[in-house]
Steps between C-alpha positions, in 0.01 A plus 500: 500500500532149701188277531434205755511141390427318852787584766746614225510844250610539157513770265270544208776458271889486458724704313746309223731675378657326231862499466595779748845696347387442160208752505600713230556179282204278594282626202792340224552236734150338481544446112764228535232329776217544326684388183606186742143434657340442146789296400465289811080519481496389099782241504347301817122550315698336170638186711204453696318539156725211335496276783128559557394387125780208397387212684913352375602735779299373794805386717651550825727759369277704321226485781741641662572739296200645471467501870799731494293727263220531678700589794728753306133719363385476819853631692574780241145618464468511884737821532555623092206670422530688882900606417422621162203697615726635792795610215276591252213668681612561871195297594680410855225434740448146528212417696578289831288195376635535193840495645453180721351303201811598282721398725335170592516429115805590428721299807195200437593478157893540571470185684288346214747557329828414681260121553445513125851508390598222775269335355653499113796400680336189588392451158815510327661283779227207427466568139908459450603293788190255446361590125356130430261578866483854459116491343410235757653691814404918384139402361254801448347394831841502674580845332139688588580363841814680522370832366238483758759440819698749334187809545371296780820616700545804354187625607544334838855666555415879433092470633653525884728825457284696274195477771741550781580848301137546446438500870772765615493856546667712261697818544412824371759478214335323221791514242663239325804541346451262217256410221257219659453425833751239606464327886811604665397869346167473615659398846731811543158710479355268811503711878539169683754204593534355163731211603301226509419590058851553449628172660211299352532667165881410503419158605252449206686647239810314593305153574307505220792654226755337722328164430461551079840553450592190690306304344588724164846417555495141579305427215773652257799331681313211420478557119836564476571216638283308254624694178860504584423083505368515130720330259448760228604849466178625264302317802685697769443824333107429436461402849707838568244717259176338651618639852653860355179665489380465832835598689483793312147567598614369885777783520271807335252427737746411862733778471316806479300346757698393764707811430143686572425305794832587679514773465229630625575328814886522494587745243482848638805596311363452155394779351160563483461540116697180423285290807130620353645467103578139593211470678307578165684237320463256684065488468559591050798396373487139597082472405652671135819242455298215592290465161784597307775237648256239466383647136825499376666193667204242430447402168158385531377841622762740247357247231162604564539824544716502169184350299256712660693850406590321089062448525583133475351380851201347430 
């Protein structure tokens, strides 16, 4: 049943499907997610907990941080709940609303979080190429400035495409062959010249992601320039461990992504199980390895977690 919204008509509702090929095995597969989405939910609750109630922590990196938490509850619990409903429950009617919000949020907070990570970059450049200014150059003021260009642009970025797909007709097929409502899958659904989203929404993602990794990648040629200068070993390898965290949380969240991204542009040889799996990934697994990289690689935080689990935290 289509309805009008001004000049344009939409359906009531999609149609997800999940992970299309895998029907018979979507029930088993949603217990590996699910056991991933309260991994991912707790662990970013426990660092945002930590950072939240030891004052010793308030700096640049842990702002951060917890920036990157927030953004990680907000990205996985944008499309989670939905999938594991849809595997669990067949609940596959999403309603059209429902569907533009989720997929404002979830390529809004993709961006957030793309910004975010550039933004640790920055961090560990000043904080190892300039440690006696790095309090006096990242102050809180500096850092909550930052974070607020970072959603500022975010926001800005998606807002345009997601009402230009709120103001086009749709065709009768309502189907999407995937578990949350994406915008180039959204787009296939559209009965009208789409161009003008596809070229902006390739121009955004690759301007705005484009531009992170740049500056991403600059910033770590330019610490190993300044470590491979230290005079010590022990100091080159700290300097090294500092940094090993966050490329590890740079590559879980890029790949999947970018492999995402292109391929549902470029890709139509990849099979469609292995595109929407990878798809999938890319919005839980990074939100999941996020708390546990940093809880494991950062003393400060694995110490108080440590304490809090032996009942010694005060």
């Amino acid at each position: 049943m289509l309805t009008s919204a001004n000049s344009s008509s939409h359906p009531a509702s999609f149609i997800l499907l999940g992970i299309p090929g895998l029907e018979n095995s979507q029930f088993w597969i949603a217990f590996p997610f699910c056991i991933m989405y309260v991994v991912a939910t707790v662990g970013n609750i426990i660092i945002l907990h930590i950072i939240r109630t030891d004052h010793t922590l308030h700096e640049p990196m842990y702002l951060f941080l917890a920036m990157l938490a927030i953004t990680d509850l907000v990205l996985s619990s944008s499309t989670q709940p939905k999938m594991l409903a849809i595997l669990w429950f067949h609940a596959h009617e999403i309603e059209y609303h429902a569907c533009l919000i989720q997929m404002f949020f979830i390529h809004a907070f993709s961006s957030v979080e793309s910004g975010i990570l550039m933004a640790m970059a920055l961090d560990r450049y000043v904080a190892i190429c300039f440690p006696l200014r790095h309090s006096s150059i990242l102050t809180t003021a500096v850092v909550v400035k930052l974070g607020a260009v970072v959603m500022v642009r975010g926001l800005l970025w998606v807002s345009p495409f997601c009402f230009m797909v709120s103001r086009m007709p749709f065709c009768p097929n309502k189907v999407i062959p995937q578990s949350y409502c994406e915008h180039m899958a959204v787009l296939k659904l559209v009965c009208a010249d789409t161009r003008v989203n596809r070229v902006y929404g390739l121009f955004g993602a690759f301007s705005v992601v484009g531009f992170d990794i740049i500056v991403i990648g600059i910033s770590y040629v330019m610490i190993l320039r300044a470590v491979l200068r230290l005079p010590s070993g022990e100091a080159r390898l700290k300097a090294f461990g500092t940094c090993a965290s966050h490329i590890c949380v740079i590559l879980a969240f890029y790949i999947p992504a970018l492999f995402t991204f292109l391929t549902h542009r470029f890709g139509h040889h990849v099979p469609r199980v292995v595109h929407i799996m990878f798809a999938n990934v890319y919005l839980l697994v990074p939100p999941m390895l996020n708390p546990i990289i940093y809880g494991v690689r950062t003393k400060q935080i694995r110490d108080r977690v440590i304490r809090a689990c032996c009942g010694k935290d005060p």
